[in-house]
C-alpha positions as CSV (number, residue, x, y, z in Angstrom):
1,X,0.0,0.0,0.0
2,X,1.2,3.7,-1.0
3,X,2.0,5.8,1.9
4,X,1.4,9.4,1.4
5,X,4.0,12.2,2.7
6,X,1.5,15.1,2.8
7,X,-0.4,15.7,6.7
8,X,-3.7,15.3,6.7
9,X,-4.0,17.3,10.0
10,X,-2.2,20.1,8.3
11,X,-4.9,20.1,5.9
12,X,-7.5,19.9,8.2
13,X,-6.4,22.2,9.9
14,X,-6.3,24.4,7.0
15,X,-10.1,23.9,6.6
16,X,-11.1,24.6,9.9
17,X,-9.2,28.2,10.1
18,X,-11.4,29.3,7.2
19,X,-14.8,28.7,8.1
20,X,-17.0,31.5,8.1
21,X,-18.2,32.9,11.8
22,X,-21.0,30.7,12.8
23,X,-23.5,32.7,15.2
24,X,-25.2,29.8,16.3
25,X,-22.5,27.6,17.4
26,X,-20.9,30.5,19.4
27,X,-23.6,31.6,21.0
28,X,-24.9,28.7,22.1
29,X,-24.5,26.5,25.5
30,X,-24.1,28.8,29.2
31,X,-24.8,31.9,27.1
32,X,-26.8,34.5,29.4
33,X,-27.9,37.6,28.9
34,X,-26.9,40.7,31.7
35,X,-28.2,44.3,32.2
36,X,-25.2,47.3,32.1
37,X,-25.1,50.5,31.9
38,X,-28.9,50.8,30.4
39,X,-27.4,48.0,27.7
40,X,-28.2,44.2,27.1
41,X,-24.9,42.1,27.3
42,X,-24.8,38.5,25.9
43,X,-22.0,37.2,28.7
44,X,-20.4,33.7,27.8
45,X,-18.1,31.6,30.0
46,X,-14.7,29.8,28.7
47,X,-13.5,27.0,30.5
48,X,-9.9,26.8,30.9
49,X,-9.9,23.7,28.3
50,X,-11.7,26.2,25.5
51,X,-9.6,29.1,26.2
52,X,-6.5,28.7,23.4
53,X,-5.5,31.9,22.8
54,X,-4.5,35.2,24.8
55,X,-6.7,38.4,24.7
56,X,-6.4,41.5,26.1
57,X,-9.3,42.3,28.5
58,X,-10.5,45.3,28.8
59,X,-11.2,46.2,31.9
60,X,-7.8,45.6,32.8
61,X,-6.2,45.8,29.8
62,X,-3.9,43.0,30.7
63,X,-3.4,40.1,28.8
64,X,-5.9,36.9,29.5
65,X,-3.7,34.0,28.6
66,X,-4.0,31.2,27.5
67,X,-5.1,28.1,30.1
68,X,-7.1,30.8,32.2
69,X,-10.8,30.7,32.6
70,X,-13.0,33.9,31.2
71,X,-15.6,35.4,30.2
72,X,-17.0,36.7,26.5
73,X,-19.1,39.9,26.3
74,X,-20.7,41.5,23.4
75,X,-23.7,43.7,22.8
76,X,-27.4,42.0,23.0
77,X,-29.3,44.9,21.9
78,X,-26.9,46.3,19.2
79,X,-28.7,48.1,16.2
80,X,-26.5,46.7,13.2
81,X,-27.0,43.1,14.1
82,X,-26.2,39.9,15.5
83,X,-23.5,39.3,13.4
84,X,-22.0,43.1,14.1
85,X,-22.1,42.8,17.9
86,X,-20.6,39.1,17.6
87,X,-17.6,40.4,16.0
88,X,-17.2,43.1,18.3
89,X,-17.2,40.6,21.1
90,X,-14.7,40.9,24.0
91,X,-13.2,38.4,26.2
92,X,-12.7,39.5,30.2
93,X,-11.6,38.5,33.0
94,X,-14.3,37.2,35.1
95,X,-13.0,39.6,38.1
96,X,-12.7,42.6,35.6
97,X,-16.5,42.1,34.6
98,X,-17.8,41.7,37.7
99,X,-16.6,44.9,38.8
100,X,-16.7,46.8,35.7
101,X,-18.8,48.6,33.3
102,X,-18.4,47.9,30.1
C-alpha cells in the first residue's frame, strides 16, 4: 500500500481556520444575557480547556492567557446586528466584569 507524505492534520487544519463565523454555534451553550449601563450584554463563560489563545481584557487591559478561565461579552441589543455585535465581542476576565462597566 502507497503511503502518502503530505499531513492530513495540516490540511485539516487548513479547513477549519477558514470557516466563516458561525453565530449559532458560538452563542450557544451557558450563554446569558446581563443588564449594564442601560445596555443588554450576551455574557459567555470559557472554561480553561476552550480558552487557546491570549486576549487582552478590557477592563484591565492586561493580557488573559491562554489556560485561564474567562468570560466573552458582546452587545445584545446592538442596532447593526447579531453578526455586528458578535464580531465586536470581547473576552474579560471574570474579576474585571464583575466589577466593571463595560
Amino acid at each position: 500500500m502507497v503511503r502518502s507524505n503530505r499531513s492530513r492534520s495540516r490540511a485539516a487544519r487548513a479547513r477549519q481556520e477558514h470557516q466563516e463565523l458561525d453565530v449559532e454555534r458560538l452563542t450557544a451553550g451557558w450563554r446569558r444575557t446581563e443588564s449594564r449601563s442601560g445596555r443588554e450584554w450576551n455574557v459567555q463563560p470559557v472554561s480553561e480547556a476552550q480558552a487557546v489563545k491570549a486576549y487582552l481584557c478590557p477592563g484591565c487591559g492586561l493580557d488573559v492567557a491562554p489556560g485561564v478561565a474567562h468570560l466573552v461579552a458582546w452587545r445584545a441589543d446592538g442596532v447593526l446586528g447579531d453578526a455586528a455585535d458578535l464580531a465586536s465581542r470581547r473576552h474579560w476576565h471574570i474579576h474585571c466584569w464583575r466589577i466593571g462597566t463595560p
